[in-house]
C-alpha positions in Angstrom: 6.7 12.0 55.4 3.4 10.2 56.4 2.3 8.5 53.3 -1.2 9.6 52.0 -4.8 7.6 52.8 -5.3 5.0 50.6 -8.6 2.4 50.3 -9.1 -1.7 49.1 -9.4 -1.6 45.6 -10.9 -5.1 45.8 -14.0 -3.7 48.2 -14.0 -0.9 45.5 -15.2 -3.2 43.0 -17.6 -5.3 45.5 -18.7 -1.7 46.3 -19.5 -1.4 42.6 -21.5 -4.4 40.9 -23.2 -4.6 44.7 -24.8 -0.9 44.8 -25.2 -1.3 40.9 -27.7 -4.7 41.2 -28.9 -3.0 44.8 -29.9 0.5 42.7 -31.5 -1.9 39.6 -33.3 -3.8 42.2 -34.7 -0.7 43.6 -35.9 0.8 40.3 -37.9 -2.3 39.9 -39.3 -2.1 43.3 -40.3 1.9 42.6 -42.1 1.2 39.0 -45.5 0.5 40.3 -45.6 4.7 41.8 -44.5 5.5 38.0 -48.1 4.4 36.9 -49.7 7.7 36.8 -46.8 9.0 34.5 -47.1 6.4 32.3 -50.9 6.4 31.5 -50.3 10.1 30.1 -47.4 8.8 27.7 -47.7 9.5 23.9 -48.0 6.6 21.5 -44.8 5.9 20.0 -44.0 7.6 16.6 -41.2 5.6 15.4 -36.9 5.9 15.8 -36.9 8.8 16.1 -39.3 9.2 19.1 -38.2 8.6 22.6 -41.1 6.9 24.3 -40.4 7.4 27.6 -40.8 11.3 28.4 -44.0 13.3 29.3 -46.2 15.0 26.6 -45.1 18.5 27.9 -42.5 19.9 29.7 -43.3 20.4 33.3 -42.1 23.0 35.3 -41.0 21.2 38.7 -39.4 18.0 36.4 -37.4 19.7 33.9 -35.9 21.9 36.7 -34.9 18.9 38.9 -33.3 17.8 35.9 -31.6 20.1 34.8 -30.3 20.6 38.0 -29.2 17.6 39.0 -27.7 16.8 36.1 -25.3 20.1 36.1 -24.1 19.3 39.2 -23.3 15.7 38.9 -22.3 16.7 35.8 -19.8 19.5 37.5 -18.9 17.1 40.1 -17.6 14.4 38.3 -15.6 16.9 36.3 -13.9 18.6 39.3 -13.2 15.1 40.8 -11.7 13.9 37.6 -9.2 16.9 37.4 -8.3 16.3 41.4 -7.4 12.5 40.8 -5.7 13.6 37.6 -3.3 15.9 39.3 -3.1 13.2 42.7 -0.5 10.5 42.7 -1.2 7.6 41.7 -2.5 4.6 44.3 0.0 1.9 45.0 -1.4 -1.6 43.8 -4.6 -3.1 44.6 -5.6 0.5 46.3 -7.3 3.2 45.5 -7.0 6.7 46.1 -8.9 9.8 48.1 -11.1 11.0 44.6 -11.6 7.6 43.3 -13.5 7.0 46.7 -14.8 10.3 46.6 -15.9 9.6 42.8 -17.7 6.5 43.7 -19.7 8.4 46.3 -20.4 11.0 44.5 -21.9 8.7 41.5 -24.0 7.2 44.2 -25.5 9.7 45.7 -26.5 10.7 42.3 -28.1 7.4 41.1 -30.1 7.4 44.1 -31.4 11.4 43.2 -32.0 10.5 39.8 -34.5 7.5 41.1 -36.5 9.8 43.4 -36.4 12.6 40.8 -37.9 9.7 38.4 -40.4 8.6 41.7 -41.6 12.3 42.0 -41.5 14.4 38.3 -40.6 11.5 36.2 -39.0 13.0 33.3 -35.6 13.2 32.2 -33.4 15.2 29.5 -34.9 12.9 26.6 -37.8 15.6 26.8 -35.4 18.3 25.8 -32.6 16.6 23.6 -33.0 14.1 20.2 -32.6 10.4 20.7 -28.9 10.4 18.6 -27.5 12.4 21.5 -28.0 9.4 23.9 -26.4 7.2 21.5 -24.0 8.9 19.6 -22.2 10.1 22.5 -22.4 5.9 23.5 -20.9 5.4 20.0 -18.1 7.7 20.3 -17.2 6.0 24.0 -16.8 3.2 22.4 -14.9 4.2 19.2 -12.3 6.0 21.9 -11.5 2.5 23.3 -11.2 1.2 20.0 -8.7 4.3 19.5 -6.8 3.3 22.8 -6.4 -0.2 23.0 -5.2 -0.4 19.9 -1.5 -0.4 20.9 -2.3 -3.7 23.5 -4.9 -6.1 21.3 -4.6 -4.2 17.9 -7.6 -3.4 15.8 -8.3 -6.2 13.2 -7.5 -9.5 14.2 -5.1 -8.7 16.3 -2.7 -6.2 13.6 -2.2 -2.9 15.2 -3.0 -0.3 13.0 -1.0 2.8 12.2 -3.1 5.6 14.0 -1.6 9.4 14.1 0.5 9.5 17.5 -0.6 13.2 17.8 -4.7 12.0 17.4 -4.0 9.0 19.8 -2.6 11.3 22.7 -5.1 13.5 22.6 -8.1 11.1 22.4 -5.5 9.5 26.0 -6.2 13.2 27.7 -9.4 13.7 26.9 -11.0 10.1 26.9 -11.9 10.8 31.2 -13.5 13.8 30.7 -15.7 12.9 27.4 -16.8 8.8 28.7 -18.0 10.8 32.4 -20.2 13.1 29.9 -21.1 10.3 27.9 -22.3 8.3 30.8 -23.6 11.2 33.1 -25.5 12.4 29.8 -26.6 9.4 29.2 -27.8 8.5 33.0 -30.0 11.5 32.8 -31.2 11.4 29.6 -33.9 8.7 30.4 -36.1 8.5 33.6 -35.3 4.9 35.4 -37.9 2.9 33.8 -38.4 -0.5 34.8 -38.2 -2.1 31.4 -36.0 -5.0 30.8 -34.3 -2.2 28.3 -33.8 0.3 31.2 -32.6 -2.1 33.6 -30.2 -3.6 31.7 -28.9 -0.3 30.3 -28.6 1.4 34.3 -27.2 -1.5 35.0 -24.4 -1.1 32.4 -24.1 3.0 32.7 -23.4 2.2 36.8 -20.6 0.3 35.8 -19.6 2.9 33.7 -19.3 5.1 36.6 -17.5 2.4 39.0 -14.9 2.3 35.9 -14.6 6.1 35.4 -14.3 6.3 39.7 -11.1 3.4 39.5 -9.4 5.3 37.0 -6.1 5.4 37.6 -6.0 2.4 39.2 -5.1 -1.2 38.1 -8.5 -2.2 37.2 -9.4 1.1 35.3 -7.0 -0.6 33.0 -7.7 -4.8 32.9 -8.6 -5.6 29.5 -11.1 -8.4 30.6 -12.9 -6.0 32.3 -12.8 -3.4 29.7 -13.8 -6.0 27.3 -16.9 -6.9 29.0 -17.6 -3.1 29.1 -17.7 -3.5 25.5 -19.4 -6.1 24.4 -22.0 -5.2 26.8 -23.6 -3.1 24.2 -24.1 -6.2 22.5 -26.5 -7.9 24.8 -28.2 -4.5 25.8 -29.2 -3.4 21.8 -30.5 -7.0 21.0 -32.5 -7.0 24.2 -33.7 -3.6 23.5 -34.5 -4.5 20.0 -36.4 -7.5 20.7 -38.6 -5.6 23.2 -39.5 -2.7 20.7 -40.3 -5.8 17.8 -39.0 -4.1 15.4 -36.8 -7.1 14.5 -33.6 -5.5 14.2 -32.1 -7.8 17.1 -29.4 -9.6 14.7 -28.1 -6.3 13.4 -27.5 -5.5 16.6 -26.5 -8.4 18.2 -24.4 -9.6 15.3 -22.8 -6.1 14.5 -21.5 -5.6 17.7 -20.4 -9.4 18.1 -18.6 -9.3 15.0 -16.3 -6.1 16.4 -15.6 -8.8 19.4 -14.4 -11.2 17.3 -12.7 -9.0 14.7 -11.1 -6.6 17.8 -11.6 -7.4 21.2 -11.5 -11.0 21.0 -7.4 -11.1 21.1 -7.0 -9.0 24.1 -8.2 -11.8 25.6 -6.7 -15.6 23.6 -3.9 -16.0 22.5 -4.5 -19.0 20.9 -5.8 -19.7 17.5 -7.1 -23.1 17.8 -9.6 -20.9 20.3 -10.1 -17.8 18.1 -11.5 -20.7 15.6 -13.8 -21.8 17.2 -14.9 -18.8 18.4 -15.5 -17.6 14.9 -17.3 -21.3 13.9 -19.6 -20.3 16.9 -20.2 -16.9 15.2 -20.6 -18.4 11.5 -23.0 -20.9 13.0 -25.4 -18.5 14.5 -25.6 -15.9 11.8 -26.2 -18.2 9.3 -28.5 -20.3 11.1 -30.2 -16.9 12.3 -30.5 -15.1 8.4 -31.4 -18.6 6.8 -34.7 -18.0 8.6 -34.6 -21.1 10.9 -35.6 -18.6 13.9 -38.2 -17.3 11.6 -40.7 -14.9 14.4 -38.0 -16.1 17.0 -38.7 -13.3 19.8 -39.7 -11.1 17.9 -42.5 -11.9 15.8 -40.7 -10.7 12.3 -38.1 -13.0 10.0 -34.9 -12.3 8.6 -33.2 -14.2 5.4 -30.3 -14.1 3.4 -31.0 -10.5 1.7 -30.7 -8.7 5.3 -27.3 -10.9 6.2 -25.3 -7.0 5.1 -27.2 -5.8 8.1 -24.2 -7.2 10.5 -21.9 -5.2 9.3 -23.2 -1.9 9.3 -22.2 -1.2 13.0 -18.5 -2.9 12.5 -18.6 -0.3 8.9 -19.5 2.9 11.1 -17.1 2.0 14.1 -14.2 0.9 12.4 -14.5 4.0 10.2 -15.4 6.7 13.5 -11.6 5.1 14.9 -10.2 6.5 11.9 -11.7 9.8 11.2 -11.6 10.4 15.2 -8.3 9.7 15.5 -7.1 11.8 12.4 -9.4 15.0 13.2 -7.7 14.5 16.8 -4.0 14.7 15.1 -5.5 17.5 13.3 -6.5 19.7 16.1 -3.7 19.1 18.1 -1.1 19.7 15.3 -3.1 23.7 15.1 -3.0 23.9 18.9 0.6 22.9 18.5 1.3 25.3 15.6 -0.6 28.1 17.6 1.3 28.0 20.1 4.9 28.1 18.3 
């Protein structure tokens, strides 16, 4: 029987951080035309407000979004349930939908810029802030969930997690990261700011993951660790920006989950993890003891704001638990409804 079509996984990837600093180099080159928009922008109103969105509803904008969204939306979703049911590549190739995914996600980055060139707006005008971000948090709390069996969860102990919750959160973890990061893609125009870059930047290698699923790199825990830690990087940048001073809580809280978690997926040696964690002590204390005092930002932290790195580790580690239990929940009904 002649063996089905297969494609390099390794030009995949080239094919992935390429078109992804091609596409962030192009929203860059497109933000002068985005003037106009921005001189009609409100003045922000605090966390709650997203900046970046027109003062009204427009009819031509919120249909092109709306509709391109859906459809990507739909798209990824039908190709997701094609590769699920296809056989699996052989090593260091990838299949017919993973190629077809990766165009597919293309395409639609390249809509959503000229959607953004001609109407600007995006689905922040119609949908809170804490969408965006909660459905980030909960991607991220699924990986936690996940990798749990391979690097453990705190300092590298596994955890005892419900098998029932863990299988499920295995089924539907494709299906929930591509809304999460389709959702997310459309939720803001493609703004130019440092912000927006980096954040496009990271939500396109989002999609080059979820296109490689099933593949051997959808599953290398240096690259999924990077995906993580990320987030990092992208809320202290985006913090700094805004001047709202919150950059160490962010940086910090999302740092200490790498070296709490993620960190021994990746060393194996303890003489390493130390110093690691001396590099972490260092810079949080000399950061809260007020030596960067206006550093970037223009505002101080001290000592009595130190508890502020470890309100994101708090709400993470706990969201793995309550996911992961509501999960065994569920599927113990399903399971009872269908005895």
């Amino acid at each position: 029987m002649e063996s089905k079509k297969s494609y390099s996984l390794k030009s995949a990837i080239w094919f992935v951080f390429l078109f992804s600093l091609v596409m962030v180099a192009a929203t860059r080159l497109v933000s002068p035309l985005l003037e106009p928009f921005r001189a009609t922008l409100l003045p922000d109103s605090g966390a709650s407000w997203y900046y970046w969105k027109l003062p009204h509803p427009e009819l031509w904008a919120s249909n092109t979004m709306w509709v391109l969204y859906l459809a990507h939306q739909i798209t990824v979703w039908v190709l997701i349930v094609r590769l699920k049911n296809d056989d699996r590549p052989d090593a260091g190739r990838i299949g017919k939908y993973n190629l077809l995914l990766l165009i597919a996600n293309a395409v639609f980055i390249v809509l959503h810029l000229v959607q953004t060139t001609l109407f600007y707006d995006a689905l922040a005008q119609f949908t809170p802030v804490m969408s965006s971000q909660g459905s980030v948090i909960v991607m991220l709390v699924m990986m936690l969930i996940l990798l749990n069996s391979r690097r453990g969860l705190f300092f590298g102990k596994k955890v005892y997690l419900p098998p029932l919750g863990v299988a499920a959160t295995q089924k539907i973890h494709g299906f929930y990261i591509s809304w999460a990061v389709v959702f997310t893609f459309w939720f803001h125009p493609m703004e130019s700011t440092l912000g927006h870059l980096l954040g496009f930047f990271y939500l396109f290698l989002l999609m080059g993951q979820m296109s490689l699923a099933r593949t051997s790199w959808h599953t290398k825990i240096g690259w999924l660790t990077f995906l993580e830690v990320f987030v990092a990087f992208h809320g202290a940048v985006v913090a700094i920006i805004s001047g709202n001073g919150m950059w160490p809580m962010f940086f910090f809280g999302f740092m200490m989950m790498f070296i709490v978690t993620q960190l021994f997926g990746l060393i194996k040696s303890w003489l390493a993890v130390a110093g690691v964690f001396a590099t972490y002590a260092t810079l949080v204390l000399i950061t809260y003891s007020g030596a960067l005092s206006g550093f970037l930002t223009g505002t101080s932290v001290g000592w009595t704001d130190i508890h502020q790195i470890t309100w994101i580790p708090i709400i993470l580690y706990g969201l793995v638990f309550v996911l992961a239990w509501l999960f065994a929940g569920i599927g113990a009904l399903v399971k009872k409804k269908k005895a």
